[in-house]
C-alpha positions in Angstrom: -7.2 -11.1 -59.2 -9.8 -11.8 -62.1 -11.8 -8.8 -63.1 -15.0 -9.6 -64.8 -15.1 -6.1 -66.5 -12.0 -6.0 -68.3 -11.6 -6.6 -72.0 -8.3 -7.5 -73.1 -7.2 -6.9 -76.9 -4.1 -7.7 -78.1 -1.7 -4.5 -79.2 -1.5 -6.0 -82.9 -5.6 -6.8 -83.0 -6.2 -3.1 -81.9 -3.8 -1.5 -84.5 -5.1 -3.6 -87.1 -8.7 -2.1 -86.5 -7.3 1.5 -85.3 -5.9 1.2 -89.4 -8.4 0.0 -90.9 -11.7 1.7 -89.2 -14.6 0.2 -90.5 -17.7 2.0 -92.7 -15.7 5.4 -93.1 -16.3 7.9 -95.0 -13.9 9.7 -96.7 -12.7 12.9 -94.8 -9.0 15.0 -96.0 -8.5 16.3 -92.7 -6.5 13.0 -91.8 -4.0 11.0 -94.1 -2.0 7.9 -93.1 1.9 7.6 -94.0 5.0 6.6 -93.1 7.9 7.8 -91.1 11.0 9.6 -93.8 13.6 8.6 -91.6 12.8 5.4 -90.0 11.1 2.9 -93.0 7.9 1.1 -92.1 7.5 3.4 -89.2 3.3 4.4 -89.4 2.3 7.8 -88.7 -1.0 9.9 -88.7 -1.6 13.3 -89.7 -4.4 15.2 -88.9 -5.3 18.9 -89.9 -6.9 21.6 -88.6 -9.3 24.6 -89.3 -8.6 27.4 -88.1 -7.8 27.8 -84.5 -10.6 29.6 -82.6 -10.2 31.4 -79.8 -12.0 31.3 -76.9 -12.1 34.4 -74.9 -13.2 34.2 -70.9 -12.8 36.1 -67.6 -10.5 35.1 -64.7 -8.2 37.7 -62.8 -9.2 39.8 -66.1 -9.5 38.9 -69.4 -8.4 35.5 -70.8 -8.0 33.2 -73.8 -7.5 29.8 -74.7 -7.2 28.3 -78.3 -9.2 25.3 -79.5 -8.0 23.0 -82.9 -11.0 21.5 -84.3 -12.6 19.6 -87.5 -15.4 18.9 -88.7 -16.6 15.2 -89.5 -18.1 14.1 -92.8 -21.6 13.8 -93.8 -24.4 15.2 -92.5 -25.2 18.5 -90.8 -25.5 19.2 -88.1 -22.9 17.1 -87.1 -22.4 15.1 -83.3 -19.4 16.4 -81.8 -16.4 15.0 -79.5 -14.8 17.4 -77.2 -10.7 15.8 -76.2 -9.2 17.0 -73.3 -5.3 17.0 -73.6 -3.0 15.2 -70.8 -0.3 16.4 -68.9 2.3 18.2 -71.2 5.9 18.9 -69.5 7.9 17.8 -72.9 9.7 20.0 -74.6 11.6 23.9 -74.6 9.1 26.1 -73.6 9.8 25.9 -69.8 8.2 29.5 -69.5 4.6 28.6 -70.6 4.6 30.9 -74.1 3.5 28.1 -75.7 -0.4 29.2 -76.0 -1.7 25.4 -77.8 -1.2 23.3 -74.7 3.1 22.2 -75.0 4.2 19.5 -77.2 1.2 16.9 -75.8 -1.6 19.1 -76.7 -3.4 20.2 -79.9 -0.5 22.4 -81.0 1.9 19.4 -80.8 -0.5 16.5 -82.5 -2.7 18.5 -84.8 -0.7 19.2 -88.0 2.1 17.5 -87.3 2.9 14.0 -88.7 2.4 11.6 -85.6 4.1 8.1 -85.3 3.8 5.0 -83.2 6.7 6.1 -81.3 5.2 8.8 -80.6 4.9 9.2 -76.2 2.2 8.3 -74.4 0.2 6.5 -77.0 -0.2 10.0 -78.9 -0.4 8.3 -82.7 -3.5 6.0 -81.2 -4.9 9.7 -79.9 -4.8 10.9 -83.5 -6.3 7.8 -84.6 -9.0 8.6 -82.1 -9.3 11.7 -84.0 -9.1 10.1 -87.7 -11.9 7.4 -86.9 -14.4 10.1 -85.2 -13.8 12.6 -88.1 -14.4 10.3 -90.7 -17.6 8.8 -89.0 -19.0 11.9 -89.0 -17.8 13.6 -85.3 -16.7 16.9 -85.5 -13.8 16.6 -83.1 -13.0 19.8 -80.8 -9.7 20.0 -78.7 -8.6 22.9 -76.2 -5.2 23.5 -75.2 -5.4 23.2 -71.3 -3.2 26.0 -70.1 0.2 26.7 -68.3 1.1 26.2 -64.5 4.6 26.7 -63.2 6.8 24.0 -62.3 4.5 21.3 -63.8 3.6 22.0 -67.5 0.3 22.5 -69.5 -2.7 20.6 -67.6 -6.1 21.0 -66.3 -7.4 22.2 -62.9 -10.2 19.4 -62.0 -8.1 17.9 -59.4 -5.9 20.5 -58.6 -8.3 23.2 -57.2 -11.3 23.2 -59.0 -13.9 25.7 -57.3 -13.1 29.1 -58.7 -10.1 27.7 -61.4 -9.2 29.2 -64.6 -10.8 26.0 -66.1 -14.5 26.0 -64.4 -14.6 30.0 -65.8 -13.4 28.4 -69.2 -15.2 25.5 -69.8 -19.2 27.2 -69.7 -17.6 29.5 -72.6 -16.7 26.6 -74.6 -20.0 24.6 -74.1 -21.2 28.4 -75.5 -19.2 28.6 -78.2 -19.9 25.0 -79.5 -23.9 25.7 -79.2 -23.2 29.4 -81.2 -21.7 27.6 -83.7 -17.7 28.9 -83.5 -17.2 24.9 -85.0 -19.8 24.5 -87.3 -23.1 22.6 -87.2 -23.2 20.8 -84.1 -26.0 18.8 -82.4 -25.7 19.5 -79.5 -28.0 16.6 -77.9 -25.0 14.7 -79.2 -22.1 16.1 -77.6 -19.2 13.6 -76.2 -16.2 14.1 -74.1 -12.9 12.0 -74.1 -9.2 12.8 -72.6 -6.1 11.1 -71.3 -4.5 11.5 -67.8 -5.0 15.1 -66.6 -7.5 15.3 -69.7 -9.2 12.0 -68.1 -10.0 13.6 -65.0 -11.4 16.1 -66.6 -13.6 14.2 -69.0 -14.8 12.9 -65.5 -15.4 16.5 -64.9 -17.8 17.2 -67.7 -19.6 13.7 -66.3 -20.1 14.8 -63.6 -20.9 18.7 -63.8 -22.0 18.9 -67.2 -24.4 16.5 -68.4 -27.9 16.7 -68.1 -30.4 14.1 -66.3 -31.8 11.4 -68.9 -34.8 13.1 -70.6 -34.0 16.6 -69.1 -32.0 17.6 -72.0 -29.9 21.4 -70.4 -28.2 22.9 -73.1 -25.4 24.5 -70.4 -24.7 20.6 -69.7 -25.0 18.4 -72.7 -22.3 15.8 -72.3 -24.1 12.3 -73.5 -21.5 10.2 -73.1 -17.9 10.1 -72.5 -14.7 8.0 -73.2 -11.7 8.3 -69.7 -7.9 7.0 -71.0 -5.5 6.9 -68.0 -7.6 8.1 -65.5 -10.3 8.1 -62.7 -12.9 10.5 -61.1 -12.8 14.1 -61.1 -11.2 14.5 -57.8 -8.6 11.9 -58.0 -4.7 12.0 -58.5 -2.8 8.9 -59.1 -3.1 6.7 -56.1 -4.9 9.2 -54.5 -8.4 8.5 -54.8 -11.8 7.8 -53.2 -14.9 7.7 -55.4 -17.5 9.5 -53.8 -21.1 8.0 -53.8 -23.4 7.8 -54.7 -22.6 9.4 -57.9 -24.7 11.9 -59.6 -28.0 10.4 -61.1 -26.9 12.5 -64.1 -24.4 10.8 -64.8 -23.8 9.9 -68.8 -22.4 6.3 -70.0 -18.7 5.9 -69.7 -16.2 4.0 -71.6 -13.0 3.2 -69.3 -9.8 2.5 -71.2 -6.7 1.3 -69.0 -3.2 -0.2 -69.6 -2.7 -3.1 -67.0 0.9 -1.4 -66.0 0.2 2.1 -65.9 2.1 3.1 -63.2 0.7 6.6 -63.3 -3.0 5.9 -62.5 -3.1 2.3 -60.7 -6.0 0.2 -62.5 -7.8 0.1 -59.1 -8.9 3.5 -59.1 -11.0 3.3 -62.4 -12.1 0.1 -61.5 -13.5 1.6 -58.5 -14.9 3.9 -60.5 -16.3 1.3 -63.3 -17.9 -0.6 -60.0 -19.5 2.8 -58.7 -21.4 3.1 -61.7 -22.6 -0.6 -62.1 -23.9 -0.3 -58.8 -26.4 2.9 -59.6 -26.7 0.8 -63.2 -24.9 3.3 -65.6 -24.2 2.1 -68.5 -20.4 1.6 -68.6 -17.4 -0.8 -70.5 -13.7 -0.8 -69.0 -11.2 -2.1 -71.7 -7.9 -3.1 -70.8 -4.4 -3.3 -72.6 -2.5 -6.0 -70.7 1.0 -4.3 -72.1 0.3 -0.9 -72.3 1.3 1.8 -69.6 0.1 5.2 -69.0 -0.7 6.1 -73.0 -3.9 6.0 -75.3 -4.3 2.1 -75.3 -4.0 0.6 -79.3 -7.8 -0.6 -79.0 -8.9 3.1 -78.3 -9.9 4.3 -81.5 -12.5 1.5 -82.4 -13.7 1.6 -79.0 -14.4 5.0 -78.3 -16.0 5.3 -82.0 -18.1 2.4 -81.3 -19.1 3.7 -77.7 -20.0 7.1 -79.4 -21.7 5.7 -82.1 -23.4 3.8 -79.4 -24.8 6.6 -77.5 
């Protein structure tokens, strides 16, 4: 069944411009390499400042840590929040791991990141690289433990009264008091994979302001969804609501064709919701690609940024 909304890119296009991003500026906090043990193996490495910590109130007192960089150039500087996806890799079967398991910023900031990495991970740093070097701070929040499952974020899961809605008008704080240095904050993005998607959707949704109306409590201008659908959706289980709120920022949609996590459908019914109350809005597709950050993502989601 045709789609008139999808872009396909090949895999080796995408990498090709994911490695070679165009009109950067030079930025340390990322360098490119290669794999010690496997030869010709690319990898990514992206560093951090120090991790700040967000402090917030739910059943008592609370914290969560953010990993963040600043971009190059000019100050004060746009910014891109990334909202980690499910992470239920690894030892730490009893939640003690406080930076969001092996899939969130503990477990790809600082680390050396390959193309074999799961789910697409070494395209997410290279989402990372291209915004730091075009001048994005980029801002990333561990999403936090829940038994049997692993590190992920409540938007679908419960979201009235959640851990996550008392957390997330504390980080919109924090950004605007300057815990990640100079940020404008009439230019403040959201992007996110899986679980992180949804909640990218979330900040759509909840937290951006009308066009013209600028609220500094819900300045998302424009945000990027990997692997994922509305706010309220789960995997095949999903109905877009409408109409959708007249807040509503652009959205960039990025999709692998056999993802048999999030079925295409659902962010295509998503995609088609906003056409219809005449959103701006692109959905890219990766005809090979699964549930994972899609090679085409880092131009794209630089490009929509850049856009908006």
């Amino acid at each position: 069944m045709a789609y008139s909304r999808i872009v396909v890119l090949s895999a080796v296009a995408a990498t090709a411009l994911a490695l070679h991003p165009m009109m950067a500026l030079a930025n340390p906090a990322c360098s490119d390499g290669f794999d010690p043990f496997v030869p010709f193996l690319p990898n990514v490495t992206c560093r951090s400042q120090a991790v700040v910590s967000i402090g917030f109130s739910f059943n008592g007192p609370q914290s969560r840590n953010v990993f963040w960089a600043p971009g190059a150039g000019r100050v004060p500087r746009p910014a891109v929040v990334l909202f980690q996806g499910t992470s239920a890799l690894g030892p730490d079967v009893l939640g003690l791991d406080d930076s969001g398991g092996v899939l969130g910023p503990g477990g790809t900031w600082n680390h050396a990141i390959d193309t074999a990495g799961p789910f697409g991970s070494y395209f997410q740093v290279k989402v990372v690289q291209a915004l730091l070097d075009h001048g994005f701070t980029v801002i990333q929040p561990a999403a936090h433990y829940q038994p049997a499952v692993g590190y992920y974020w409540d938007t679908n899961v419960g979201w009235s009264g959640s851990q996550d809605q008392q957390f997330i008008p504390q980080l919109i704080a924090a950004i605007r008091n300057g815990a990640f240095g100079p940020v404008d904050m009439t230019h403040l993005y959201a992007t996110g994979i899986s679980s992180g998607g949804y909640m990218t959707s979330r900040m759509a949704n909840e937290f951006s302001s009308l066009p013209g109306q600028f609220d500094p409590a819900r300045p998302f201008r424009a945000v990027a969804i990997e692997s994922a659908s509305f706010e309220s959706c789960s995997g095949a289980l999903c109905v877009i609501p409408t109409p959708l709120p007249a807040s509503h920022p652009p959205t960039l949609f990025l999709q692998g064709l056999l993802d048999p996590l999030v079925p295409i459908a659902t962010a295509q019914a998503y995609d088609l919701a906003l056409r219809a109350q005449s959103i701006p809005e692109r959905f890219v597709t990766d005809a090979v690609a699964s549930h994972q950050w899609i090679a085409a993502a880092p131009g794209e989601v630089l490009a929509w940024f850049q856009g908006h």
